[in-house]
Backbone as CSV, one residue per row, in Angstrom:
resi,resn,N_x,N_y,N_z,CA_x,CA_y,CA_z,C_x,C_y,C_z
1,UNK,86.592,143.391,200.936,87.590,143.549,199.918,87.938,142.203,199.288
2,UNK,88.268,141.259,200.174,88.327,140.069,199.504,87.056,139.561,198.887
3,UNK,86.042,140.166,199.165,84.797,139.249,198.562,84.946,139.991,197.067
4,UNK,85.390,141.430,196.997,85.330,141.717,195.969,86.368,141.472,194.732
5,UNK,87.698,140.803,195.584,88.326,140.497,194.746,87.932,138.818,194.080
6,UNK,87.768,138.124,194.767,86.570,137.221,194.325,85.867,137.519,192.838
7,UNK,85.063,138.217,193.573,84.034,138.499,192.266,84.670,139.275,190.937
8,UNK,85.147,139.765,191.108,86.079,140.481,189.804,87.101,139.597,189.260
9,UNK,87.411,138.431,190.434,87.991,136.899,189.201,87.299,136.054,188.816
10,UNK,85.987,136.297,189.740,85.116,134.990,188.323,84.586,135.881,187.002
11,UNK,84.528,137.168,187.631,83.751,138.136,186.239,84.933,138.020,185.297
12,UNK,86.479,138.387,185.803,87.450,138.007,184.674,87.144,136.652,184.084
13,UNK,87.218,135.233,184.740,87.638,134.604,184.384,85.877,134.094,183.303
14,UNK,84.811,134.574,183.745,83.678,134.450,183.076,84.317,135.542,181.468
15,UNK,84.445,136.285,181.776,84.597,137.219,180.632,85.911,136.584,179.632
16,UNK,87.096,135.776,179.842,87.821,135.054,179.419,87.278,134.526,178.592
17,UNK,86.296,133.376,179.027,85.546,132.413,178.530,84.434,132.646,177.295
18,UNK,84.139,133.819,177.736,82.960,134.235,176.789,83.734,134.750,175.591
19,UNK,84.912,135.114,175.597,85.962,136.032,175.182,86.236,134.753,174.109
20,UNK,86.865,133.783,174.395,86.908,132.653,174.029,85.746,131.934,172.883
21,UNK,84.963,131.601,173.731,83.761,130.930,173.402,83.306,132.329,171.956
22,UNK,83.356,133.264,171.977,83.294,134.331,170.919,83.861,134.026,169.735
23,UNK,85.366,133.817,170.125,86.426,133.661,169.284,85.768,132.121,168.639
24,UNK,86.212,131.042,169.225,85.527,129.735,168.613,84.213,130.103,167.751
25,UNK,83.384,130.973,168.162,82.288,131.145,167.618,82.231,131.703,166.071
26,UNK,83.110,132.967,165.675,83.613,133.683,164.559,84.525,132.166,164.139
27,UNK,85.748,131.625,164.569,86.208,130.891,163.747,85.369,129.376,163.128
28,UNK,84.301,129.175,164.026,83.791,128.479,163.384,82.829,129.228,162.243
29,UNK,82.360,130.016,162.656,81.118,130.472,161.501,81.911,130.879,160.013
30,UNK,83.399,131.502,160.218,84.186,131.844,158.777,84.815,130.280,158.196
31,UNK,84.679,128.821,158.599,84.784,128.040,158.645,83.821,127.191,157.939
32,UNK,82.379,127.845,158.453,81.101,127.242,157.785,81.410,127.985,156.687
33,UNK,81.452,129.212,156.233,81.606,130.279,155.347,81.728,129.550,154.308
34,UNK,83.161,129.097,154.623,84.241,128.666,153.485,83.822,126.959,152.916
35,UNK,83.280,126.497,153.771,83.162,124.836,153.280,82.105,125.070,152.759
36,UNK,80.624,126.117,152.635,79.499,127.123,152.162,79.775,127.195,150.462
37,UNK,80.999,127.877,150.694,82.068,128.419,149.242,82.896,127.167,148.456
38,UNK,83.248,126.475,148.990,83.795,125.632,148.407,82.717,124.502,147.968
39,UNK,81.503,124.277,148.852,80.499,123.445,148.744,79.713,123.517,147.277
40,UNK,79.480,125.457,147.051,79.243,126.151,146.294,79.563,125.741,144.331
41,UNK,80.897,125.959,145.172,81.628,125.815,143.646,81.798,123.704,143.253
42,UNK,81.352,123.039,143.857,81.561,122.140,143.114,80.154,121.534,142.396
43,UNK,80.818,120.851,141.132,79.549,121.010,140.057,79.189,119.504,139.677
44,UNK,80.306,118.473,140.480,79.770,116.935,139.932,78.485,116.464,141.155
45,UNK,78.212,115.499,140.515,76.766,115.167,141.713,77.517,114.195,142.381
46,UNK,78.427,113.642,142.352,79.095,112.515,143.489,79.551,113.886,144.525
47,UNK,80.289,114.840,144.255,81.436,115.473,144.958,79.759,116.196,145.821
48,UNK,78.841,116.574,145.364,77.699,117.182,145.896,77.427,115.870,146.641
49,UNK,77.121,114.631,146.457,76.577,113.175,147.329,77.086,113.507,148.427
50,UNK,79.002,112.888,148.195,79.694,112.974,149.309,79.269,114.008,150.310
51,UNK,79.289,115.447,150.044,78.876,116.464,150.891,77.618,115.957,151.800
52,UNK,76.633,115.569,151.083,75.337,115.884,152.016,75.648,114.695,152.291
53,UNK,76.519,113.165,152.611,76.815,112.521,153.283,77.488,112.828,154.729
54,UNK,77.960,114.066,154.378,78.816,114.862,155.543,77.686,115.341,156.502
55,UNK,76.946,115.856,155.490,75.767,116.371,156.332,74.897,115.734,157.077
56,UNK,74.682,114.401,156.362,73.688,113.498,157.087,74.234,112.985,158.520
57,UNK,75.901,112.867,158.382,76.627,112.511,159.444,76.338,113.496,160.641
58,UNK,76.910,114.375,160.038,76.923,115.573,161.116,75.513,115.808,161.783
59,UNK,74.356,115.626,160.981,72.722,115.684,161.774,72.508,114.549,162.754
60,UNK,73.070,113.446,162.236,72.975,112.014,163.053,73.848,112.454,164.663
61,UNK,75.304,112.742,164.544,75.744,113.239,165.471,75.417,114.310,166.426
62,UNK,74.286,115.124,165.969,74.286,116.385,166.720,73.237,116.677,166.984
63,UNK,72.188,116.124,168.313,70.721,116.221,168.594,69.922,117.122,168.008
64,UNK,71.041,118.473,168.451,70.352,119.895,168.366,70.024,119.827,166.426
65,UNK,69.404,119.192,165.625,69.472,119.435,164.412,68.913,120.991,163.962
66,UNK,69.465,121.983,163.689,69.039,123.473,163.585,68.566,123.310,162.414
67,UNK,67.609,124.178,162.037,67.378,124.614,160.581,68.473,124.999,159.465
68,UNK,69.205,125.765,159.806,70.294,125.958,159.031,70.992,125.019,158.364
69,UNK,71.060,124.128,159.008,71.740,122.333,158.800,70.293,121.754,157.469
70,UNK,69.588,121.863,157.983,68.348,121.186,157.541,68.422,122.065,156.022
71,UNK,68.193,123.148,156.108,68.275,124.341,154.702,69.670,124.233,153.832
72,UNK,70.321,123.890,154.646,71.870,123.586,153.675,71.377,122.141,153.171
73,UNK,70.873,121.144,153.827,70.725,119.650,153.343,69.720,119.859,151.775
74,UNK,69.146,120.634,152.282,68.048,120.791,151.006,68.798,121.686,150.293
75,UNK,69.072,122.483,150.170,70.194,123.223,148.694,70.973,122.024,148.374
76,UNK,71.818,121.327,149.078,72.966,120.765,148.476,72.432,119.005,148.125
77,UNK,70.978,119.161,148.419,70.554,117.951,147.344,69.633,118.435,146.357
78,UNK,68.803,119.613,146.206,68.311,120.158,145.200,70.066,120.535,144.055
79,UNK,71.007,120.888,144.492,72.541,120.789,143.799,72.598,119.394,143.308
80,UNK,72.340,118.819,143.914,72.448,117.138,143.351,71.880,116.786,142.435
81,UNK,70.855,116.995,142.615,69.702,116.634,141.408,70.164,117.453,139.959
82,UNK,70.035,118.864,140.306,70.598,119.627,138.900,71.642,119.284,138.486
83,UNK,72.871,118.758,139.094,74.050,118.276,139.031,74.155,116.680,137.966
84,UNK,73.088,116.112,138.241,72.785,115.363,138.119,72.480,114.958,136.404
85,UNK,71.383,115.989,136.361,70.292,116.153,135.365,71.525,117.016,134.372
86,UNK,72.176,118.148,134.722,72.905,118.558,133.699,73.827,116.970,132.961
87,UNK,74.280,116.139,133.857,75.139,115.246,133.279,74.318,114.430,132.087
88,UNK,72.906,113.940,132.745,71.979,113.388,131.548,72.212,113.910,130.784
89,UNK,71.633,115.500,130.432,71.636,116.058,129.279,72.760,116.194,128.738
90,UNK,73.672,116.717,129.313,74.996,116.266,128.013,75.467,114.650,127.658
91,UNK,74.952,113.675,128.265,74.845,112.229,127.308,73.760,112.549,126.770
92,UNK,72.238,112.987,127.285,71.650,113.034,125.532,71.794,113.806,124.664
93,UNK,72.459,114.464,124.798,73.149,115.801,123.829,73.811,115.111,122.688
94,UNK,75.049,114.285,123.309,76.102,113.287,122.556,75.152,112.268,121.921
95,UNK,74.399,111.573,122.742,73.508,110.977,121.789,72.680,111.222,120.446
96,UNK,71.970,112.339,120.953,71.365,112.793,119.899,72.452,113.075,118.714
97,UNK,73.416,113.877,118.969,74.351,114.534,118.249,75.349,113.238,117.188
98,UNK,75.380,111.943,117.628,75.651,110.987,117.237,74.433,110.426,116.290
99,UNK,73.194,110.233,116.936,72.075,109.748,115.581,72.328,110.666,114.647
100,UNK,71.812,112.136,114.674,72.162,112.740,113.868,73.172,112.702,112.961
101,UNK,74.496,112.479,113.528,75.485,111.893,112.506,75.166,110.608,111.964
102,UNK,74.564,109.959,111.767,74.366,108.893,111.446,73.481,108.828,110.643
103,UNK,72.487,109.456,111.053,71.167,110.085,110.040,71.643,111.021,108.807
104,UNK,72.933,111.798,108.586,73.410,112.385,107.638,73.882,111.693,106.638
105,UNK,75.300,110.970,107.504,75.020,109.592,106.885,74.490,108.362,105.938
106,UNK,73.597,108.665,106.503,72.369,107.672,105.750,71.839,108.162,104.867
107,UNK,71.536,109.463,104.956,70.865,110.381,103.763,71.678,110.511,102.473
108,UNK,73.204,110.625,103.183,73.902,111.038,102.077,74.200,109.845,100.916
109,UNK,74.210,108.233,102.049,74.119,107.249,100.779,73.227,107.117,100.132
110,UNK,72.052,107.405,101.007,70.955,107.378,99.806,70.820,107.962,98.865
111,UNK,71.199,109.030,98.973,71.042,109.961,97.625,72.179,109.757,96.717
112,UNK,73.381,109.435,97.528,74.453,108.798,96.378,73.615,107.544,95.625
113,UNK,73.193,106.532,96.144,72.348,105.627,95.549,71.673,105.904,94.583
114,UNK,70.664,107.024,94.941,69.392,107.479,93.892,69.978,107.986,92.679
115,UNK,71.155,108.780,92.662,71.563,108.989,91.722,72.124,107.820,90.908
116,UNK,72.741,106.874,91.504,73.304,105.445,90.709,72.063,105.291,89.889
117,UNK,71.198,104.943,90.842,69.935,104.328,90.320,69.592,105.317,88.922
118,UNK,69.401,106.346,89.115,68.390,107.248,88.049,69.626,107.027,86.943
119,UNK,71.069,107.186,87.286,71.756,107.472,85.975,71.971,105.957,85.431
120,UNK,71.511,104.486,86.013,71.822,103.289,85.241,69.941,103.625,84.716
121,UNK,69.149,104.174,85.107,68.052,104.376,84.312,68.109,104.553,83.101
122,UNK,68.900,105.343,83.156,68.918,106.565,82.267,70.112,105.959,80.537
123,UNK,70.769,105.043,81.304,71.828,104.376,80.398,70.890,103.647,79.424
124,UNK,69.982,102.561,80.268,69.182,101.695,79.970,68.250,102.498,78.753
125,UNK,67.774,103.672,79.392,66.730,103.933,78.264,67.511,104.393,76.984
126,UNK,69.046,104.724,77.203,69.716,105.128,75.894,70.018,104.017,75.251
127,UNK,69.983,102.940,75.611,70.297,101.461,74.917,69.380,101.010,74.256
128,UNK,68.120,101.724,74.855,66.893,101.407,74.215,66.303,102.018,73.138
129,UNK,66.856,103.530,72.990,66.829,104.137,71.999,67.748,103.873,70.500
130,UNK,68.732,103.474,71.088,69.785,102.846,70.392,69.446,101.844,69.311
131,UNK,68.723,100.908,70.043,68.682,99.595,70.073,67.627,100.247,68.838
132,UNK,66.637,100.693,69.184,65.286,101.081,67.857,65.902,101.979,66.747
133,UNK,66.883,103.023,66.992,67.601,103.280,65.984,68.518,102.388,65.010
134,UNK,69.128,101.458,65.401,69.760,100.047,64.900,68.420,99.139,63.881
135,UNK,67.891,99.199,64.956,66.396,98.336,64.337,66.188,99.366,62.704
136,UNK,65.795,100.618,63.028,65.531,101.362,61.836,66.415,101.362,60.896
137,UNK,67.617,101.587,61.042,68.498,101.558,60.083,68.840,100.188,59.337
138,UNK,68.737,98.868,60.587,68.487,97.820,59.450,67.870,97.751,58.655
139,UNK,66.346,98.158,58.698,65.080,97.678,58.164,65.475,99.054,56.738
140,UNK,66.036,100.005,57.050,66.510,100.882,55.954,67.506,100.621,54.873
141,UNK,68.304,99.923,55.312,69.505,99.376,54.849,68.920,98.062,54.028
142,UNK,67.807,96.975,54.575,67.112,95.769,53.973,66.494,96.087,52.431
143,UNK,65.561,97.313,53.047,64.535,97.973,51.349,65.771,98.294,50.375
């Protein structure tokens, strides 16, 4: 009887533990969940760096390196990179979007120009017509 009460307190106190060790187990995994989700939603490539700095820590610290660890490291630096690359492209976006203004710009003085130009052409050749009409009418006015 006593041996059996024995054994039915280490099976309690085993079953405690596991009971336990369960619990830790769910609160850590809704834990990974959430830093998963929050990891998720951020979109700068520093706030993504920092992370897989976390990660690199946490692999350095923890022999057992699992795959899971390893498969999160690679999403959340393939996140980096796109993270990354979206930021390029919206500076060359602004860039471009700036020559372009500038290139309108430029077009538009020019053609304000061309027109200066064609209409002092255009004065010139009436001065010149002028000028031979004057001529004629002297030489009309002389006879």
């Amino acid at each position: 009887m006593k041996d059996d009460l024995k054994s039915l307190a280490k099976r309690l106190d085993t079953l405690e533990k596991s009971l336990k060790l369960a619990d830790l187990d769910k609160r850590m995994k809704f834990a990974e969940d959430r830093i998963r989700v929050l990891a998720d939603s951020l979109t700068s490539s520093k706030d993504v760096e920092k992370m897989l700095d976390v990660y690199y820590k946490r692999m350095s610290n923890d022999p057992n390196i699992s795959n899971k660890v390893l498969m999160r490291e690679v999403e959340l630096s393939n996140k980096a990179r796109e993270s990354r690359d979206k930021e390029m492209d919206r500076e060359w976006e602004k860039e471009n979007q700036r020559i372009d203004k500038e290139t309108r710009r430029i077009q538009k003085d020019l053609e304000r120009l061309n027109r200066e130009t064609v209409s002092e052409a255009r004065l010139k050749a009436i001065e010149m017509r002028l000028g031979i009409v004057e001529a004629i009418a002297n030489s009309a006015l002389r006879k």
